[in-house]
C-alpha positions in Angstrom: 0.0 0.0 0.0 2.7 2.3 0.7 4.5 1.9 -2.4 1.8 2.3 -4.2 0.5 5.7 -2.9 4.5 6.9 -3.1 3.9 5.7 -6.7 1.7 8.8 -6.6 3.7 11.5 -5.4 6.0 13.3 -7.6 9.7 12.6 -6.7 10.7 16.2 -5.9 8.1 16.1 -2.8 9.4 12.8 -1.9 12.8 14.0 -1.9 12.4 17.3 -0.7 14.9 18.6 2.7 12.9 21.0 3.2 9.0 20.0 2.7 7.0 17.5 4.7 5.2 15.5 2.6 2.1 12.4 4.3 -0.8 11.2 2.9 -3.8 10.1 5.3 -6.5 7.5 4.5 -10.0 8.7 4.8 -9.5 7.9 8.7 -6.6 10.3 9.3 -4.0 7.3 9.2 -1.1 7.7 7.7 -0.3 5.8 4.7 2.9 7.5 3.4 5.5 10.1 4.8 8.8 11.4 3.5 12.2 11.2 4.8 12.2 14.9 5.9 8.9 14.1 7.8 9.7 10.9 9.4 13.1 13.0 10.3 11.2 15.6 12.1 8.4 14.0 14.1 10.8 11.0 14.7 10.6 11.5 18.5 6.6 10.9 18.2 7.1 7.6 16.0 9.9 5.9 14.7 7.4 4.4 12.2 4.3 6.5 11.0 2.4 4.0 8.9 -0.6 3.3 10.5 -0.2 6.1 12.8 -3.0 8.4 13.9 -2.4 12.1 12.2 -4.0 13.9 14.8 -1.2 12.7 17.4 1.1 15.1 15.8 -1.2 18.0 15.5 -1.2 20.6 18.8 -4.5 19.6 20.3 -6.4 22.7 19.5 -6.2 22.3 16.0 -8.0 19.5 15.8 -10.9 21.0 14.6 -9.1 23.0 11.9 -7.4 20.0 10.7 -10.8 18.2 10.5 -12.2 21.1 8.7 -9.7 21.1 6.6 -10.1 17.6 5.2 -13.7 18.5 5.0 -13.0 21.1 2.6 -10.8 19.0 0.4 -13.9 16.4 -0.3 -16.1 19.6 -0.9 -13.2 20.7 -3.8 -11.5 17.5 -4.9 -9.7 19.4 -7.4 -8.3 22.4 -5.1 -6.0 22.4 -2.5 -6.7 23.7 0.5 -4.3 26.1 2.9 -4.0 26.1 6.4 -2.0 26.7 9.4 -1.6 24.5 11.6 0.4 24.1 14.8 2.7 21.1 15.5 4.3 19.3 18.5 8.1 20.1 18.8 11.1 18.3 21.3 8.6 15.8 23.1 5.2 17.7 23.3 7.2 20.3 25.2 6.3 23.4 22.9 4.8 23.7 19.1 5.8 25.4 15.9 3.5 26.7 13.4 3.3 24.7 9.6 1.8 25.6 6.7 0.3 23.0 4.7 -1.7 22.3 1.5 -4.0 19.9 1.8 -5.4 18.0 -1.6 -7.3 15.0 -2.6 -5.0 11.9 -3.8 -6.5 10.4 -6.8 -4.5 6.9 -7.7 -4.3 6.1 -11.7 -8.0 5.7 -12.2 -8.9 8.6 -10.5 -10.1 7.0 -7.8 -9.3 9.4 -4.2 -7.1 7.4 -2.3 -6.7 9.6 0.7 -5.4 13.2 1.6 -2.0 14.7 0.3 -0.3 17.3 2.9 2.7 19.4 2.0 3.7 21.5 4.8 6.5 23.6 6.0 7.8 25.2 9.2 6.4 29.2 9.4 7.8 29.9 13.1 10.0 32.2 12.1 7.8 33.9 9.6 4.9 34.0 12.7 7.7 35.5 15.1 8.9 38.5 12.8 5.1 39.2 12.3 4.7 39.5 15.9 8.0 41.7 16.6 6.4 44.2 13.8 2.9 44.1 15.4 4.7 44.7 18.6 7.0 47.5 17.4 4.0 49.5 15.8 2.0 49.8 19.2 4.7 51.0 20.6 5.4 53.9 18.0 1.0 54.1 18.4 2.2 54.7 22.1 4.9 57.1 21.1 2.8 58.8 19.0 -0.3 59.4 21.4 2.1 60.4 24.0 4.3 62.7 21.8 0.5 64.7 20.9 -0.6 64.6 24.3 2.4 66.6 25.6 3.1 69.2 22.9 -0.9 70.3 22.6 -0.3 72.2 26.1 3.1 73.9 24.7 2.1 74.3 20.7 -1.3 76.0 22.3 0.5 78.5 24.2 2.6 79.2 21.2 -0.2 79.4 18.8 -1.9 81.6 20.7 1.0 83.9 21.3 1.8 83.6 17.3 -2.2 85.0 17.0 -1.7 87.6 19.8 1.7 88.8 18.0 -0.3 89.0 14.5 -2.9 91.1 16.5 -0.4 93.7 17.5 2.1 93.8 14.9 2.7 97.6 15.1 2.6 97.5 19.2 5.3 94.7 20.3 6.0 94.7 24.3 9.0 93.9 26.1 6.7 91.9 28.0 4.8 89.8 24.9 8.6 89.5 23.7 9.5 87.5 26.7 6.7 85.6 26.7 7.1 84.5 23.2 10.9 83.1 24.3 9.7 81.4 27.4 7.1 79.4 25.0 9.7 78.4 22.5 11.7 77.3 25.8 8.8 75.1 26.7 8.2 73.8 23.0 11.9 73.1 22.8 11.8 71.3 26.2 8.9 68.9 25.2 10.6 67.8 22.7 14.0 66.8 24.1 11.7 65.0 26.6 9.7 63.2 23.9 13.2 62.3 22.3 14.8 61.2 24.9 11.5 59.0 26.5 11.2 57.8 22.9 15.0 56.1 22.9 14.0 54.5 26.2 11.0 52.8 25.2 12.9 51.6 22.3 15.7 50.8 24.1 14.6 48.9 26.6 12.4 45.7 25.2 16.5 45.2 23.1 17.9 45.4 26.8 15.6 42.7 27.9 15.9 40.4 25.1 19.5 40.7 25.2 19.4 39.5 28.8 
């Protein structure tokens, strides 16, 4: 049976070092794996034929998994995309894998079970998250930067409108006034600088500890 379904399976899937490569039976058995997939999962099974699929799917994606199949039998002649997270060093922790799930169809186009071509994502999922992460905290920045120049840039404005008012009748008085705002704009933003190179500073001082 397995030779037969590997009959099926075009030889630079089978071969691949990077790409794991099973077929299921309508049960969720496994009737074929590659090298790179047998590598892989070898601390689940040192032998995957006839071995329950599910066992090396994280628990809570189950149902995605079975939806998945689902899916395949509603389009027989699409594959299907979905993440999935699997088991990593002993059930310890899980990585996420992206697969393409398909129909097998054996030489006279009878389905013969469920092709899945997968590949690790982890990294991909990690960046993602360090981007997310970085754009809240320029969001933060950003709120925080508005909120403490409105009280400074409205005391300017207001002495720029005041100025434009009285622009034959100057005082000594408005003059200084006018400084001590500038002072207080210029003041703002040191602080905003320097509060912005600490907030990015320290999430690098953490990860490097």
């Amino acid at each position: 049976m397995t030779d037969s379904i590997a009959c099926l399976i075009p030889a630079y899937l089978k071969d691949s070092e990077m790409i794991n490569v099973n077929v299921t039976d309508m049960e969720g058995y496994f009737t074929y794996v590659n090298k790179t997939f047998q590598e892989r999962f070898s601390f689940i099974s040192d032998n995957f034929i006839g071995f329950n699929s599910m066992d090396t799917v994280y628990e809570a994606d189950h149902q995605t998994c079975i939806n998945t199949v689902q899916q395949c039998f509603l389009n027989p002649k699409t594959p299907i995309r979905v993440q999935l997270r699997k088991y990593v060093n002993d059930y310890d922790n899980f990585e996420w894998t992206d697969w393409e799930f398909s129909v097998l169809f054996n030489l006279r186009g009878c389905p013969v079970g469920i092709l899945c071509v997968g590949y690790s994502i982890t990294e991909q999922k990690n960046l993602i998250q360090k981007l997310i992460s970085k754009n809240q905290m320029l969001e933060s920045v950003a709120q925080s930067q508005a909120h403490q120049l409105r009280g400074p840039i409205t005391s300017l404005q207001m002495l720029i409108d005041m100025l434009n008012r009285n622009k034959d009748s100057i005082k000594k008085e408005e003059l200084a006034l006018l400084a001590v705002g500038l002072l207080n704009v210029d003041e703002s933003i040191l602080k905003i600088i320097n509060m912005t190179v600490d907030t990015v500073q320290k999430p690098n001082e953490k990860s490097i500890g």
